[in-house]
Backbone as a ProteinNet text record, in pm:
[ID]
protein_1_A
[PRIMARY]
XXXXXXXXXXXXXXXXXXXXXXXXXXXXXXXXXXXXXXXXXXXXXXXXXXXXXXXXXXXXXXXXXXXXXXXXXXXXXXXXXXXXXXXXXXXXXXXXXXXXXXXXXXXXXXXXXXXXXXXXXXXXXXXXXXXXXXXXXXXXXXXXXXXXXXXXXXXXXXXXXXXXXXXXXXXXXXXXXXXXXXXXXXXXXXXXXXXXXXXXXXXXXXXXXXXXXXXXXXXXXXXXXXXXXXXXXXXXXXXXXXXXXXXXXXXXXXX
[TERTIARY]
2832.5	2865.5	2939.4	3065.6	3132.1	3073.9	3037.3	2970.3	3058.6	3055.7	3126.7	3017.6	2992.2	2910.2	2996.6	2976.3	3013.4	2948.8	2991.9	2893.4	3040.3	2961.9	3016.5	3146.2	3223.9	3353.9	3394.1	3389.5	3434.2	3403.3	3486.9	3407.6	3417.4	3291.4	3291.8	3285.8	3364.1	3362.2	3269.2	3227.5	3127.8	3073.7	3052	3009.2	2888.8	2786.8	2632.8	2606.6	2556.5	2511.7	2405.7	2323.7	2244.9	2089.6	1959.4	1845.3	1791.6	1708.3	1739.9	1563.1	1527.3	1419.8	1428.8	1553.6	1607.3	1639	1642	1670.7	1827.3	1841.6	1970.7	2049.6	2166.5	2277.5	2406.6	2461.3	2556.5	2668.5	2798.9	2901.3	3051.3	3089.1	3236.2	3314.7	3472.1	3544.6	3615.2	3726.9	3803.1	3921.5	3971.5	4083.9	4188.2	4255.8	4367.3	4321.5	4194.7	4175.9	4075.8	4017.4	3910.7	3820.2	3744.7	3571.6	3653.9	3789.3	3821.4	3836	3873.9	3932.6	3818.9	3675.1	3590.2	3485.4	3553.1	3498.9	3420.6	3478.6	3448.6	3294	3272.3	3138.7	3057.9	3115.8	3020.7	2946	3012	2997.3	2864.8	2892.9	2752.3	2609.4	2596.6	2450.1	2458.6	2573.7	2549	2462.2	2297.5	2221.5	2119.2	2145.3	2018.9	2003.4	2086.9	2066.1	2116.7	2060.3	2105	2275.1	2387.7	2504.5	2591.3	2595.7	2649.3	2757	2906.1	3047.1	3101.9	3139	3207	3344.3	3423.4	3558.5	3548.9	3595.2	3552.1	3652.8	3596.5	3721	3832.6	3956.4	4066.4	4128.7	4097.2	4064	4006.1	4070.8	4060.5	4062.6	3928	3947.9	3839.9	3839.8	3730.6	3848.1	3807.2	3938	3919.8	3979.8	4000.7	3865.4	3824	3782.3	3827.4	3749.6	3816.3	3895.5	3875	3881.8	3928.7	3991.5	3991.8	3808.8	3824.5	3653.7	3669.6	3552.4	3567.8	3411.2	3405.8	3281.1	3128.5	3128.8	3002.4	2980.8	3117.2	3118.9	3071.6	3173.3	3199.5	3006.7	2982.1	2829.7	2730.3	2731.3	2633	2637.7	2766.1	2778.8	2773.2	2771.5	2668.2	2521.3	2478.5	2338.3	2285.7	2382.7	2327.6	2367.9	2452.6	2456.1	2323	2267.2	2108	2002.2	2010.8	1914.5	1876.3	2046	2072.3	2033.5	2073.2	2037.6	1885.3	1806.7	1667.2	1666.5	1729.5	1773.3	1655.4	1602.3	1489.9	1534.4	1521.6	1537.7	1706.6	1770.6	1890.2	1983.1	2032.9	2075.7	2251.6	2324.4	2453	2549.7	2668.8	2782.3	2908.4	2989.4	3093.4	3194.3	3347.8	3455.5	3552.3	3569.1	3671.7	3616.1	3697.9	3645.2	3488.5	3479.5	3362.9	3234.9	3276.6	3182.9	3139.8	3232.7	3210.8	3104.2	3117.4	3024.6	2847.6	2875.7	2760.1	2691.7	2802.4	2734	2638.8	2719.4	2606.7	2532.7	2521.3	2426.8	2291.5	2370.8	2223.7	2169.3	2236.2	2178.5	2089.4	2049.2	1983.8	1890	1891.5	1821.4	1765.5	1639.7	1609.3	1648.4	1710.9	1780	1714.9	1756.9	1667.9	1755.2	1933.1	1970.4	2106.7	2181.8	2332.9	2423.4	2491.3	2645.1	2790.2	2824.5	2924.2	3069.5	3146.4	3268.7	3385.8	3430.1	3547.5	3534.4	3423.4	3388.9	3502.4	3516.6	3562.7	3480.9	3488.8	3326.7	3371.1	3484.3	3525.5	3634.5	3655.5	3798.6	3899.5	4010	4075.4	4149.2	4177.9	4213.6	4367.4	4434.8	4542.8	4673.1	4748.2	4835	4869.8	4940.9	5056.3	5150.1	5234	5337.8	5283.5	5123.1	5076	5118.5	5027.8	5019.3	5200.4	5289.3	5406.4	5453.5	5433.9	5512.7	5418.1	5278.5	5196.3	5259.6	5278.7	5324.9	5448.5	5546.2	5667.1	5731.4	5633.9	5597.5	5575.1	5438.7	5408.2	5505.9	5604	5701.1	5800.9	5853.3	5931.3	5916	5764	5702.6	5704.6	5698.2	5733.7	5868.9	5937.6	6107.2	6140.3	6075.4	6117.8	6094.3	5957.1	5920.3	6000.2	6011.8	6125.3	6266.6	6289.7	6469.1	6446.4	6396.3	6352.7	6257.5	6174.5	6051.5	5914.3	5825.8	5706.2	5708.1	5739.4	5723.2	5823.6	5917.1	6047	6017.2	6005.3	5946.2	5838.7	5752.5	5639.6	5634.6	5719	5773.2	5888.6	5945.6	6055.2	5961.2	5825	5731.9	5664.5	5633.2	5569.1	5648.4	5782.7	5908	5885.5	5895.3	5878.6	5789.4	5628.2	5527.4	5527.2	5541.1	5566.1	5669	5767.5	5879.1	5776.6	5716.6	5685.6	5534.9	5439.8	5312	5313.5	5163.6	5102.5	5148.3	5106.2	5130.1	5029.3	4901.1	4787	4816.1	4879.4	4927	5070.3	5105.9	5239.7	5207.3	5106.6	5089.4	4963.4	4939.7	4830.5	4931.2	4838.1	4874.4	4849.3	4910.6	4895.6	4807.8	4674.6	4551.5	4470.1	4446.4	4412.1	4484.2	4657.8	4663.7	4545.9	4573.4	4437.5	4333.5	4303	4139.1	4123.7	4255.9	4243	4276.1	4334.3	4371.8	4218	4124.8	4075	3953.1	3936.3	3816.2	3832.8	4006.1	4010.3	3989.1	3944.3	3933.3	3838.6	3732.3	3588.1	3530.9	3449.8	3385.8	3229.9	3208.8	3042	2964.4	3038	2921.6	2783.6	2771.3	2652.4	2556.8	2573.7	2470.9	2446	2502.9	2478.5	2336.7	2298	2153.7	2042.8	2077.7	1993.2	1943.6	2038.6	2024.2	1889.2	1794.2	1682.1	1665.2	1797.8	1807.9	1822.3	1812.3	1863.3	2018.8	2124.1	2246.5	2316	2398	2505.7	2651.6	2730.4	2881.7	2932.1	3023	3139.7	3250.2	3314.4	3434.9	3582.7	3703	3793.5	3784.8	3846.9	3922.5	4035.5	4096.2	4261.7	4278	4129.1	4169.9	4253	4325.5	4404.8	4369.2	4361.5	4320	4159.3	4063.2	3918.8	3955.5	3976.7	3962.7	3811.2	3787.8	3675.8	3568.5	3653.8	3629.4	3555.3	3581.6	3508	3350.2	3389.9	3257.7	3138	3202	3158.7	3056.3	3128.7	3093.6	2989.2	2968.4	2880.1	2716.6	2795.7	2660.9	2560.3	2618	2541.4	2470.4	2565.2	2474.4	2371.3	2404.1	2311.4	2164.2	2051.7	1940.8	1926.6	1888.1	1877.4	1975.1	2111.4	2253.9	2248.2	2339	2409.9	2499.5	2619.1	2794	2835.9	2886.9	2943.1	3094.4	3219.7	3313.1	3402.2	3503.6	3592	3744.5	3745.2	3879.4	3999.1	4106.7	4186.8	4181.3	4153.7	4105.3	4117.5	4175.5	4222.6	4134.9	4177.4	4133.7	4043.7	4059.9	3967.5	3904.9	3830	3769.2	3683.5	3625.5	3532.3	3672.6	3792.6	3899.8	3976.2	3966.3	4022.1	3933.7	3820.3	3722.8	3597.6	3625.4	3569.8	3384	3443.4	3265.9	3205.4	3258.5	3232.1	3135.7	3208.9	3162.8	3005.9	3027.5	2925.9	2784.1	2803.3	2718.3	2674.7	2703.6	2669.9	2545.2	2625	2577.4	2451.8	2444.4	2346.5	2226.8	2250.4	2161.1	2079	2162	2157.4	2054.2	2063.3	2007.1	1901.5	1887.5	1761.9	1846.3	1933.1	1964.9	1981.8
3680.1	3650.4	3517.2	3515.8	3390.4	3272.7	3164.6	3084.7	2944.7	2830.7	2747.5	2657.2	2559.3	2408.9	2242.9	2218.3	2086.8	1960.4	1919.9	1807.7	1683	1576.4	1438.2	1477.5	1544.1	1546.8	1621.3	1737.6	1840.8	1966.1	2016.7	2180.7	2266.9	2276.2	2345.1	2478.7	2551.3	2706	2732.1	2852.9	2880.2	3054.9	3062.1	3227.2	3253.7	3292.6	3297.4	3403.3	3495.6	3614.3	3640.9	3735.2	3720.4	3709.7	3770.8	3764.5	3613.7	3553.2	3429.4	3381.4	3491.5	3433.2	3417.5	3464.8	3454.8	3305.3	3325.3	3175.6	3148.2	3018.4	2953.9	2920.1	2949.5	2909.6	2854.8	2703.8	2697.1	2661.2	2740.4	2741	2659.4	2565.8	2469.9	2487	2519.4	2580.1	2415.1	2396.4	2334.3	2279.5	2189.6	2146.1	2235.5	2215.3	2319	2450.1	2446.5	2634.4	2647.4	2764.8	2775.2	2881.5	2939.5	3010.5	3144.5	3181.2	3295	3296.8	3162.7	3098.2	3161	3139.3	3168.5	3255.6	3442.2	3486.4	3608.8	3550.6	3639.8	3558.7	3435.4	3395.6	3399.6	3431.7	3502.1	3566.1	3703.3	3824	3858	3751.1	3791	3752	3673.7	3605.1	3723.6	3786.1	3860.2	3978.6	3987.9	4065	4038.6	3896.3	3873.9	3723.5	3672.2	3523.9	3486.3	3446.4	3386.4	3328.1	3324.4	3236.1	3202.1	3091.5	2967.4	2973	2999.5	2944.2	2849.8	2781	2700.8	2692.3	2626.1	2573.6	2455	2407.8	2187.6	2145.7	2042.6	1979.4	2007.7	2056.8	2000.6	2121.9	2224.3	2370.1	2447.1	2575.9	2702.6	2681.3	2760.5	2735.5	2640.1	2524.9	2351.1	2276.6	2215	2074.7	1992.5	1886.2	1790.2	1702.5	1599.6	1510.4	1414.7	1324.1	1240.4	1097.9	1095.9	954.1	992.1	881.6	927.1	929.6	1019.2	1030.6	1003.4	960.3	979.1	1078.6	1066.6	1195.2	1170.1	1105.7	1007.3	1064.5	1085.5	1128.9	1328.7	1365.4	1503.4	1545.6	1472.5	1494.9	1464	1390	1373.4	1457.5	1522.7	1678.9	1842.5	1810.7	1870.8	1865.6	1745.7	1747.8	1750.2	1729.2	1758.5	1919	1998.7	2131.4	2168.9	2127.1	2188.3	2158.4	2094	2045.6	2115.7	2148.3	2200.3	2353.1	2390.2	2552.9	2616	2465.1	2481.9	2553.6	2475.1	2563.1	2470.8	2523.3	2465.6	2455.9	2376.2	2343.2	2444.1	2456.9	2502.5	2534.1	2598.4	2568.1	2535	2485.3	2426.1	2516	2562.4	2613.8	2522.1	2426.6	2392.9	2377.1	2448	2483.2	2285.3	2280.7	2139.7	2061.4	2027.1	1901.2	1956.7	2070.8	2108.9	2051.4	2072.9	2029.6	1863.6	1766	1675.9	1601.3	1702	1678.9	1727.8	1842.6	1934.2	1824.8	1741.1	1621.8	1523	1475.4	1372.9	1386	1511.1	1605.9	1603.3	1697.3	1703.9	1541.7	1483.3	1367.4	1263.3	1330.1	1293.8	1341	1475.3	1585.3	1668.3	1743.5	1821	1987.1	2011.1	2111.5	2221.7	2333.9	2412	2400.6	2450.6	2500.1	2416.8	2348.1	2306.2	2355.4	2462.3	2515.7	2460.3	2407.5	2299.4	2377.1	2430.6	2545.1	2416.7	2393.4	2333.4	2202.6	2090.1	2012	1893.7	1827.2	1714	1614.3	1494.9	1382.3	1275.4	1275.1	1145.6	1119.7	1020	977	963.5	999.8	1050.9	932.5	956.3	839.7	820.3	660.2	642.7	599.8	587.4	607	469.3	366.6	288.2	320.8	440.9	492.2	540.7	561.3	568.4	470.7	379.7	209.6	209.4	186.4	182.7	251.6	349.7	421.9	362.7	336.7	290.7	176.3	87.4	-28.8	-64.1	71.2	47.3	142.9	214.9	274.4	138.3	101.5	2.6	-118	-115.2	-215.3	-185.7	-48.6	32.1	69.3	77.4	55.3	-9.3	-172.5	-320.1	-333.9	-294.4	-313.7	-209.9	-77.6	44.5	-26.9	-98.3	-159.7	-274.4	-367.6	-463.5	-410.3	-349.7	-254	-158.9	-115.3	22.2	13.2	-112.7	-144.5	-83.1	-69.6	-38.9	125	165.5	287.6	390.1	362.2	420.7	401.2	315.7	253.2	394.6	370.2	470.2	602.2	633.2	782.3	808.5	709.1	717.7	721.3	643.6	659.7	781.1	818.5	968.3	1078.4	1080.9	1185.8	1169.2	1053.8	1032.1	1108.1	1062.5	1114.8	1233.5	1306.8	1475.3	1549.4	1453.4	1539.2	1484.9	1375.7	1325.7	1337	1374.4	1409.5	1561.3	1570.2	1695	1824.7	1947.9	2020.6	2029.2	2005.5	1935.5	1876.4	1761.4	1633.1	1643.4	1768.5	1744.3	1894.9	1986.8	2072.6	2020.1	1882.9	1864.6	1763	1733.1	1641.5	1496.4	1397.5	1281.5	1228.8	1291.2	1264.5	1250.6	1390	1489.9	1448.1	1370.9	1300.4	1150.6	1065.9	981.4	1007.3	1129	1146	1209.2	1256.7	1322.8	1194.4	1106.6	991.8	894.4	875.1	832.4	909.3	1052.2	1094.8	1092.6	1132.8	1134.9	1008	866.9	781.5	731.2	839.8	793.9	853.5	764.5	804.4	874.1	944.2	965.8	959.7	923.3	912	858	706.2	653.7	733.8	855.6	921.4	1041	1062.8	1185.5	1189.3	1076	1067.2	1087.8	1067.6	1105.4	1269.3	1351.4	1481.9	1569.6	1570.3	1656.1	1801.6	1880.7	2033.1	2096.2	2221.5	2246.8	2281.2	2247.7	2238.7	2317.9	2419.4	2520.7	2442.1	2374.5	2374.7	2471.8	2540	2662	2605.3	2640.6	2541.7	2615.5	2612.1	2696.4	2566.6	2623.7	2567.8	2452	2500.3	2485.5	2458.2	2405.4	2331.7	2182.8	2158.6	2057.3	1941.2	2018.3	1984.2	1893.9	1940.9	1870	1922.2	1859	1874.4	1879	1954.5	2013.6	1884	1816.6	1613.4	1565.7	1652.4	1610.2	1651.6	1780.3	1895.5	1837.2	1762.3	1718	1602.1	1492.4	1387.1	1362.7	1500.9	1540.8	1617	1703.3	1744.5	1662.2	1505.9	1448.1	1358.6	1356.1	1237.9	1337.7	1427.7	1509.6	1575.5	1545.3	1529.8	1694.3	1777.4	1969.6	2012.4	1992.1	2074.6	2155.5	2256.2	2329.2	2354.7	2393.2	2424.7	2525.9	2593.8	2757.9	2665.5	2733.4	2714.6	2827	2889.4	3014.2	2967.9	2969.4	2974.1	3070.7	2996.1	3050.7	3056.7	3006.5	3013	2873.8	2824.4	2690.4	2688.9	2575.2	2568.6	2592.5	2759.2	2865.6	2948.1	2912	3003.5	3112.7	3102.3	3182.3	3376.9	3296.2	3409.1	3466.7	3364.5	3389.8	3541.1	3475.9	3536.9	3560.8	3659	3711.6	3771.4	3844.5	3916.3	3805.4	3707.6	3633.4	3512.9	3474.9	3401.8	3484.1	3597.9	3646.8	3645	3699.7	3686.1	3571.2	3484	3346.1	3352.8	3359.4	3287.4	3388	3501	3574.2	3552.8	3528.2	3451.1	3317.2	3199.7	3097.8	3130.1	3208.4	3227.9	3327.4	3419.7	3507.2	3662.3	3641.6	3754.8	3904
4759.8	4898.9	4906.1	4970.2	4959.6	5100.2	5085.2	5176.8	5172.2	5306.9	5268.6	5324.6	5282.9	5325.4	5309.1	5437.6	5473.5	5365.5	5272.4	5215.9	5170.2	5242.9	5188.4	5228.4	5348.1	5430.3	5349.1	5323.2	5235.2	5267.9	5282	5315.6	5224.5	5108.5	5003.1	4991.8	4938.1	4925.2	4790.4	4802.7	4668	4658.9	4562.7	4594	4588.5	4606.2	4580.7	4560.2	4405.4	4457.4	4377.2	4370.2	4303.9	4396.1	4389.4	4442	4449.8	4516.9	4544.6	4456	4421.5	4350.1	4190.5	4166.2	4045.8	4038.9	3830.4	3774.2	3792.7	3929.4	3926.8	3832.1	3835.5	3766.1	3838	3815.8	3888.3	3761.8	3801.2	3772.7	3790.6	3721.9	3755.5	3659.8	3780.6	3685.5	3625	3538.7	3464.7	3631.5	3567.9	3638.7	3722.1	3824.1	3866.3	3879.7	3819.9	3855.7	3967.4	3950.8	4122.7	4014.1	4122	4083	4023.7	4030.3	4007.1	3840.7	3827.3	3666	3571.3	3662.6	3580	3601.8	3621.1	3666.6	3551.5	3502.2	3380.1	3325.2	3349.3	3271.9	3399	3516.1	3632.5	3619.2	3582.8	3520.9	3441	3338.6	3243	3301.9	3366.6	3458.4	3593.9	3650.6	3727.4	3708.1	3799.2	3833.4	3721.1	3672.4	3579.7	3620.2	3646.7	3761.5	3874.9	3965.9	4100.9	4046.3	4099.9	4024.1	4140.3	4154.3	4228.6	4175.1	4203.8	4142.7	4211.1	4195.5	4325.1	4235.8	4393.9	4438	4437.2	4357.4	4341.2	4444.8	4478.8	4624.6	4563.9	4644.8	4603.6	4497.6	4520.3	4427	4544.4	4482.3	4572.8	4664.2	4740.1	4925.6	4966.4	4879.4	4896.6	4955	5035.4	5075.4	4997.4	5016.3	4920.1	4929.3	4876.4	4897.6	4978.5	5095.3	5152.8	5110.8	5022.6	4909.3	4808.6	4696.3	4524.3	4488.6	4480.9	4398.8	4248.1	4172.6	4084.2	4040.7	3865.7	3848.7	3900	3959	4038.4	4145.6	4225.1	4382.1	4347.5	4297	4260.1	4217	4117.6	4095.9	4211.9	4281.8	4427.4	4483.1	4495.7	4594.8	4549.1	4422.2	4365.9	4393.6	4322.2	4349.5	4487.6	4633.2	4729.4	4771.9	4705.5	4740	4658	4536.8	4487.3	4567.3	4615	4765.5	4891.2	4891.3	5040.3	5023.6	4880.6	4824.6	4806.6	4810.8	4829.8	4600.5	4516.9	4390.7	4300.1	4217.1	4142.4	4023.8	3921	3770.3	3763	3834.5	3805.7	3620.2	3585.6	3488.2	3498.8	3465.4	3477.8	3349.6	3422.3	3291.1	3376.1	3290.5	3311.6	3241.7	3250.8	3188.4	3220.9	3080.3	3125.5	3194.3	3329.1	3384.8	3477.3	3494.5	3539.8	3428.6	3327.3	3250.5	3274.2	3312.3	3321	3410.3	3556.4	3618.3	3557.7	3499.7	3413.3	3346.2	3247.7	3164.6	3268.7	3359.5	3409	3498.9	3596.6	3667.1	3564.5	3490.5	3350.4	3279.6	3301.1	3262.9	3368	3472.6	3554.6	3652.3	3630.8	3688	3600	3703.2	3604	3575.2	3463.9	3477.5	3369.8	3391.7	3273.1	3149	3186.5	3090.8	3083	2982.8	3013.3	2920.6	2953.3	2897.1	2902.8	2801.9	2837.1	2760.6	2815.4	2759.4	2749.5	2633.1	2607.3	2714.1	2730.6	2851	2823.2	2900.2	2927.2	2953.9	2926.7	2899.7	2873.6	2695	2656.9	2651.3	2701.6	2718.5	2634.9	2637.5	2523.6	2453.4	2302.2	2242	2332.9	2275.9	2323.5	2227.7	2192.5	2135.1	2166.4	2055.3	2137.4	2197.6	2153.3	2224.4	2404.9	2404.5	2534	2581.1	2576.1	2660.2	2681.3	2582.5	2586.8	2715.3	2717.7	2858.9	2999.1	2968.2	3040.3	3146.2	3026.8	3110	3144.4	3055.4	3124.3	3297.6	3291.2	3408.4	3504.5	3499.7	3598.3	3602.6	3547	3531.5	3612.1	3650.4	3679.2	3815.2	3873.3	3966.3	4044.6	3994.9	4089.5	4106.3	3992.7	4038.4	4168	4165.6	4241.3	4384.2	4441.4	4499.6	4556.5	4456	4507.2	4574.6	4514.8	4564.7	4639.4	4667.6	4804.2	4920.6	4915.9	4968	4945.7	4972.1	4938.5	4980.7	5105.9	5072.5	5008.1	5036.3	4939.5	4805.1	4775.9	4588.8	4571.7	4625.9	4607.9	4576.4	4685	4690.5	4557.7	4536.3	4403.5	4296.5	4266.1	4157.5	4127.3	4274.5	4252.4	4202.1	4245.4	4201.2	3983	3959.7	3853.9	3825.3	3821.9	3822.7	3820.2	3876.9	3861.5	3758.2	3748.5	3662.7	3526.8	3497.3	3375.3	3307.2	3436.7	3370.7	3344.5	3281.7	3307.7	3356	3387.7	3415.2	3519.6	3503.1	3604.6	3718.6	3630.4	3757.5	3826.5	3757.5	3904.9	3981.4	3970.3	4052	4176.7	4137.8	4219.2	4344.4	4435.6	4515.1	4551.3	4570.5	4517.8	4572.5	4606.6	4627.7	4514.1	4481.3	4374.6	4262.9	4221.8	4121.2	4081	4199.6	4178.6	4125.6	4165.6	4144.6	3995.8	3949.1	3813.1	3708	3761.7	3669.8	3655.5	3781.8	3740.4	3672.6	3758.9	3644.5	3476.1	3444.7	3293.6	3217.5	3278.4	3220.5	3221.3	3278.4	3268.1	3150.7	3067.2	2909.9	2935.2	2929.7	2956.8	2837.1	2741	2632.3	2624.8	2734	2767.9	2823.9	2852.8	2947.8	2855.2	2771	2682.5	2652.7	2594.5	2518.7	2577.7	2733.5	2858.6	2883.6	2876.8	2870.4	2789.9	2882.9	2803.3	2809.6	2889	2869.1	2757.6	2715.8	2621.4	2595.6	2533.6	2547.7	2452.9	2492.1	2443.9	2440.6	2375.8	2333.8	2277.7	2381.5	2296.2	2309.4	2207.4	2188.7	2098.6	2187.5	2075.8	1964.1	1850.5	1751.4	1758.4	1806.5	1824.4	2023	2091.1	2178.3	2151.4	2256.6	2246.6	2306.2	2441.3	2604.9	2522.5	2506.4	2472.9	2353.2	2260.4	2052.2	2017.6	1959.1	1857	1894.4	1812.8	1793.7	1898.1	2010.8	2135.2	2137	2098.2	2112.1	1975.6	1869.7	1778.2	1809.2	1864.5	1965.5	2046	2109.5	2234.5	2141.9	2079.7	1952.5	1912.6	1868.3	1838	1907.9	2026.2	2126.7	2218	2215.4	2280.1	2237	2215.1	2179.4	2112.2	2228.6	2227.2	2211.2	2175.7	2161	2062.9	2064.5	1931.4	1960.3	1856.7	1872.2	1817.3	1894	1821.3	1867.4	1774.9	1792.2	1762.1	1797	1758.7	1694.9	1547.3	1530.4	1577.3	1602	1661.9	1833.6	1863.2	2011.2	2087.2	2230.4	2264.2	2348.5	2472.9	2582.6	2676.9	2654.3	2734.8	2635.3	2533	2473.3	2558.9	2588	2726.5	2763.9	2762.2	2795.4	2646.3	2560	2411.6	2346.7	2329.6	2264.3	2334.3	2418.7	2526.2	2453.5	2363.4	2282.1	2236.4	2147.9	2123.4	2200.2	2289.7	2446.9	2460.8	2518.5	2584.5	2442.7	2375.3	2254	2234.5	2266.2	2221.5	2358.5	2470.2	2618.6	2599.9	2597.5	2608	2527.2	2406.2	2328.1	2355.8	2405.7	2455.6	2589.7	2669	2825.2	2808.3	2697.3	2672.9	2793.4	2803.9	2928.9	2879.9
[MASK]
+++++++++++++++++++++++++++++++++++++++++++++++++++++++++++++++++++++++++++++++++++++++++++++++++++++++++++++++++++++++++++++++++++++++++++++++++++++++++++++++++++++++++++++++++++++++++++++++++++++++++++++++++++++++++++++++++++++++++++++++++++++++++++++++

């Protein structure tokens, strides 16, 4: 059943289905995508758990956030949609940046179960050739500023911005760019060790987006974890290696 709730100036979309005395499961999809991205790991908890998908602000049919949030904000409204859901020891699956919130939700609540699909958590190494464009950007920025004025400058930075990031960051909006710049530069490793659920990492191979390295990372700071990984398989393992996925999860959840 698709439902929408007002929390923290947001009007969150989400799907709920499932008998309500059943064991909760809530679901976050990855960046740029919505509850549809991940409907396929719906699927398998469907009619054996309650399953929560949501639309993260700023995705699908969720509005934005009123502010740049960062994974702090995104997690409170979470934890006040488990509140508002009346949802007990919940268990958490999050794809990418969904996972991110998954990480520090679970690191502070009590949760039964945490599935973390290709997550996002640690901040990614940087390159000198990064910083390099880094600061010649923000250099490029104050001049644009000086010669066009502040809002013309601005609007000339953002044009940049889009032709030159992501594929993420120029389909989003320069709200939703903020908020992706600053969640990707938040490290959660400090909170890993916190996590007393028991913890599933599936992970492609040949992700790019979160590297193995990540899933490696998280294994060990994470107390209850284990790591299945699929060679040959990126990003979306969950859609790569579909039997695979489910075999794992099903095992993992007793379903």
């Amino acid at each position: 059943m698709d439902k929408t709730m007002e929390i923290d100036g947001v009007s969150l979309h989400f799907r709920d289905s499932g008998e309500e005395e059943l064991r909760p499961i809530i679901i976050m999809h990855g960046w740029g995508c919505n509850a549809d991205t991940v409907a396929s790991v719906e699927n398998i908890f469907n009619g054996k758990m309650r399953v929560i998908n949501i639309d993260l602000p700023g995705h699908g049919k969720s509005s934005e956030p009123p502010e740049v949030w960062g994974v702090e904000e995104f997690t409170a409204m979470i934890e006040k949609l488990i509140d508002k859901l009346g949802l007990v020891r919940p268990s958490i699956a999050g794809h990418s940046f969904g996972g991110r919130i998954g990480i520090l939700l679970s690191s502070r609540r009590d949760i039964d179960k945490l599935l973390l699909i290709d997550a996002a958590g640690i901040k990614p190494k940087r390159s000198f050739s990064y910083y390099r464009k880094v600061y010649s950007f923000k250099a490029m920025r104050h001049i644009l500023r000086l010669l066009l004025g502040a809002k013309r400058g601005e609007a000339a930075v953002e044009k940049m911005r889009a032709r030159k990031g992501s594929a993420d960051y120029r389909n989003s909006s320069p709200k939703m760019r903020a908020v992706m710049s600053r969640c990707v530069n938040e490290d959660l490793r400090h909170v890993m060790p916190d996590i007393k659920a028991p913890t599933l990492l599936v992970w492609g191979e040949e992700d790019t987006a979160t590297p193995l390295s990540d899933a490696e990372i998280m294994h060990r700071l994470i107390p209850d974890s284990g790591l299945v990984s699929f060679p040959g398989c990126g990003h979306y393992s969950f859609l790569d290696n579909p039997f695979g996925f489910r075999s794992a999860v099903n095992s993992f959840f007793n379903l």
